[in-house]
N, C-alpha and C positions, 0 to 999 in steps of 0.2 A: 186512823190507819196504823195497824202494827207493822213493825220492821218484816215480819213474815209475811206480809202483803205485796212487798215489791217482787221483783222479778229478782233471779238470778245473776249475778254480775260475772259474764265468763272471762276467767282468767286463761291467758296462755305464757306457757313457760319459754324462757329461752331455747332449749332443746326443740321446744315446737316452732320457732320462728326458724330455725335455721335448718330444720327439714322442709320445712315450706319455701325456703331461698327467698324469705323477706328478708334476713337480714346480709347486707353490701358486703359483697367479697372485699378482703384486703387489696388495695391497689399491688399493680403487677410492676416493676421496672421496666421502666421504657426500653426497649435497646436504642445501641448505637450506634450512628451512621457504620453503613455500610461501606467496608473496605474495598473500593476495584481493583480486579483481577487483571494481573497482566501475563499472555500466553508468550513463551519466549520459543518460539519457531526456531528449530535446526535442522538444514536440511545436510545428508551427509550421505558420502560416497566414499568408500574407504578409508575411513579418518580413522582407526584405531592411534596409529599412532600418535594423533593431536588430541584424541575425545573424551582420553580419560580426564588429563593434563584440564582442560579449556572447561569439564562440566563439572573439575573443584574447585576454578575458580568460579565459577558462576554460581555455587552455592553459598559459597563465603561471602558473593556481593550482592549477591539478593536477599541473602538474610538480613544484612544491613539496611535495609530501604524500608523502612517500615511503615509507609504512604500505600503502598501495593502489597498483595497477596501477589505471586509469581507462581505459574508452574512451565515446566520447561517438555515440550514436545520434541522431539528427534521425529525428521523422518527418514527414514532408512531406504534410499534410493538403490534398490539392488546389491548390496554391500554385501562382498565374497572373503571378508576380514574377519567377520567377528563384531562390526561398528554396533550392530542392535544391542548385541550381547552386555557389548561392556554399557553401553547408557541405560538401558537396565537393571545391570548393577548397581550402577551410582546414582538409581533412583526416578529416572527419568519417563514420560511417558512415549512410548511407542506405535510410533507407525512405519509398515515396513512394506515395500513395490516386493513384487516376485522378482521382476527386473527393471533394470536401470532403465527409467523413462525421460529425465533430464532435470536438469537443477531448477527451471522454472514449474517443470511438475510438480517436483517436491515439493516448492514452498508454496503449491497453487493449494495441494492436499494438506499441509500444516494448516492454513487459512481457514480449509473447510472444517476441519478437526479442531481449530482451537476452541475453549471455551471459556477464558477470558474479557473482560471487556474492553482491553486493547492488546494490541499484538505485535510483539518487537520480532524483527528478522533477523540473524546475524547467520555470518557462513560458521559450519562447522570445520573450518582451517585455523583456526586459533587466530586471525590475522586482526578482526575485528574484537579489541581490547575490553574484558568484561567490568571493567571498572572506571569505564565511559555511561553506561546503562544509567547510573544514580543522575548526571546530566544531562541524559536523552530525555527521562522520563518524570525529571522536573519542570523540563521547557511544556509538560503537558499541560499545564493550568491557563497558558496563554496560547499556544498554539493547538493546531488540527495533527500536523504530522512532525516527527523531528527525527532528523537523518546525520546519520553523523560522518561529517567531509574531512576528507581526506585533504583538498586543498590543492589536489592535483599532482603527491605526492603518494609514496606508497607502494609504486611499482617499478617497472621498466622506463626508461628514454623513450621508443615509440608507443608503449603503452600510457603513458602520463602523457604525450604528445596527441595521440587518439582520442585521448578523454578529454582535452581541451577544445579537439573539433567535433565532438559528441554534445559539447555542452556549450557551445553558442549557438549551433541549429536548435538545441531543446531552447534554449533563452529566447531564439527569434519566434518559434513558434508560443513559446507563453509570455512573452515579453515580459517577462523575467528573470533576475540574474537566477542562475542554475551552477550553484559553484562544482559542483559533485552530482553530475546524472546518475553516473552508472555503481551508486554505494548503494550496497546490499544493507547493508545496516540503519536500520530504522524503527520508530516505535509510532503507530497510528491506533484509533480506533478501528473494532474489529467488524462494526457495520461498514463503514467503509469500504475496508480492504475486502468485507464477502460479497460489499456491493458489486466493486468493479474485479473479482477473482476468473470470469468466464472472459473478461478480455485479455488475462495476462496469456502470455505466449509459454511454450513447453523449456526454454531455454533460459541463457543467462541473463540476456534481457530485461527480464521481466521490474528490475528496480526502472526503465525508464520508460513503461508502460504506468505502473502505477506513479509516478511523480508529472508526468503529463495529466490524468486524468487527475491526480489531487486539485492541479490548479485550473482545468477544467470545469472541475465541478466549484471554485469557487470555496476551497479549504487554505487554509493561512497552515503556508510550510514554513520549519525554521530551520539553517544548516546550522551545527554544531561542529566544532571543529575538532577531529581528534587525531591521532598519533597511530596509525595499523602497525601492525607485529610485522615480521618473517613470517611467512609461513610454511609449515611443515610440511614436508614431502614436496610432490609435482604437482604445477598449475593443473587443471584438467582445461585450462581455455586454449585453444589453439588460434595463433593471431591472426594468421592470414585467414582463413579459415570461417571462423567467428568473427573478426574485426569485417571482415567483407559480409559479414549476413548481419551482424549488427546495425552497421552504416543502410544497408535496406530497412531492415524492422524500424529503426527512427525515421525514414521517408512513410514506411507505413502508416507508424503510429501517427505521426506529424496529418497526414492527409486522415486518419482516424477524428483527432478531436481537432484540426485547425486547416481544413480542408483550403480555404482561400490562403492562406497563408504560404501553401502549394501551389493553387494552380494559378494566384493574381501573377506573381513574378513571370511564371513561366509565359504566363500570355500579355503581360507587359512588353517582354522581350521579343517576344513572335509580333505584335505590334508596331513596335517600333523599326524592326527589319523590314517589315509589308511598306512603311511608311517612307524609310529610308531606301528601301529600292525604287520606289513610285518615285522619288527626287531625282535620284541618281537617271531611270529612264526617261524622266522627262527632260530634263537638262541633255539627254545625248539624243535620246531619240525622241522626243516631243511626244510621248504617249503613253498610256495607262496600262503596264503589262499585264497580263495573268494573272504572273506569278506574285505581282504586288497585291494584286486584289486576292490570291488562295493565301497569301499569310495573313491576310485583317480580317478573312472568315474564320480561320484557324483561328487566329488568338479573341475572336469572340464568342466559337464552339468551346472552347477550353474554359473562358470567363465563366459560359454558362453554367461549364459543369462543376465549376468551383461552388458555384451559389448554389446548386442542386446537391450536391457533397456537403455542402454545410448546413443545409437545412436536413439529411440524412442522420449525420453527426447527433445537430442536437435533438431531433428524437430518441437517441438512443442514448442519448443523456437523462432524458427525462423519464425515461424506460430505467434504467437505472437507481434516479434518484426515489421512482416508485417501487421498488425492490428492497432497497435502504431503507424508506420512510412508509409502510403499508398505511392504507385510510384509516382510521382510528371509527371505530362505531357508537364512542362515546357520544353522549349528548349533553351540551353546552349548553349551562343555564343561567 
């Protein structure tokens, strides 16, 4: 057999292999973890003259933090200043009411708007220090939410007096110390805060609606302790006023997520008067009044409705936490 007897030996060239995409692309570089976003919520009502002031320094200290990416939201609660205008200028993202709907509005719409993966509050009064932020939002690694406390200090004699009886009814109801209820200044994840956002209230509030429900739902709060400014211009809190609708909205909230916690005392006490008058009547008059027996119905109608309020509650917890957590349609192998 001659050499011209075999068959053909097909060659292919490089050029052909790499039209063909036989041969292995160059490895691609990995990327690298992904940096979390934190939305810094401002809600503001005529603040021109604190907002220029309060969002350079907030640029200067978030530049600094190089753990998080930052973007800074304003919402613009009806503001007849100019307050959009100038946050605008200095960069800021905007959201603006036609008119003034209330300061827990506003931060209820920041919440809905941020996009972020956690979401810091602070007020747009300068009072809450932006060079607390690098502390808040360190304590994240080990904690769910961190709030930064004033320590009962920061304002007024009957206003820092208020706060102290604001914050041992929040403590009774989560049996937890609660050193600072009512501080607007905080940094949480933003599942969270859009979980429970339809229960926050329209008003000032709203820091101790969500700090009930953090510990509610079973989130590890941390207080940080910081130092508030002056703040610029006039409060918009009026005390009597607000301090009297306030002291209701925490009986609310309180019968919201810790319902027995409300009604066991009240019907302990109605209780114990049904029981303590049945004594007193018997000892004078040897007999079983009424009125001993319509208070031990009472404080066992009331018992009821504790336990019926509390089984209400936690569905609407669990309503919640499925809001937060949607079922996953993955399949586990």
């Amino acid at each position: 057999m001659t050499v011209s007897d075999y068959p053909p030996v097909e060659t292919t060239s490089v050029g052909q292999l790499m039209a063909a995409d036989t041969v292995p692309a160059a490895p691609t570089p990995e990327a690298g973890p992904r940096v979390p976003t934190v939305t810094v919520v401002l809600p503001v009502l005529n603040e021109a003259d604190n907002l220029r002031r309060l969002l350079g320094e907030l640029t200067d200290e978030l530049d600094a933090i190089a753990q998080y990416d930052f973007e800074v939201l304003v919402v613009d609660d009806g503001s007849t200043d100019g307050s959009g205008e100038i946050a605008r200028e200095m960069g800021a993202r905007i959201v603006r009411h036609a008119t003034n709907l209330g300061n827990g509005a506003a931060v209820k719409r920041g919440i809905r708007e941020a996009d972020g993966d956690f979401i810091l509050l602070m007020d747009g009064d300068g009072q809450h220090p932006p060079d607390a932020i690098k502390r808040l939002v360190a304590k994240l690694d080990s904690h769910d939410m961190v709030v930064g406390s004033r320590g009962g200090s920061g304002g007024s004699v009957h206003r820092n007096l208020a706060n102290r009886i604001y914050n041992g009814l929040a403590s009774y109801v989560t049996a937890r110390k609660i050193p600072d209820l009512t501080s607007g200044f905080r940094v949480a994840p933003a599942a969270a805060l859009k979980g429970f956002v339809h229960m926050l209230p329209n008003t000032f509030s709203y820091p101790t609606t969500i700090t009930l429900a953090m510990f509610k739902a079973g989130y590890s709060v941390h207080y940080e302790p910081i130092v508030v400014r002056p703040r610029g211009g006039h409060s918009k809190i009026n005390v009597i006023r607000d301090g009297s609708r306030f002291l209701l909205i925490i009986l609310k909230v309180a019968t919201m997520f810790s319902p027995l916690k409300v009604f066991m005392p009240a019907s302990a006490l109605i209780a114990v008067l049904g029981v303590a008058w049945y004594v007193i009547t018997f000892l004078t008059e040897h007999r079983f009044t009424n009125m001993g027996l319509l208070l031990l119905v009472q404080a066992s109608v009331i018992f009821g409705l504790g336990l019926v309020s509390e089984q209400i509650a936690q569905l609407r917890f669990e309503q919640s936490e499925a809001r937060q957590n949607p079922p996953s349609n993955d399949v586990v192998e």
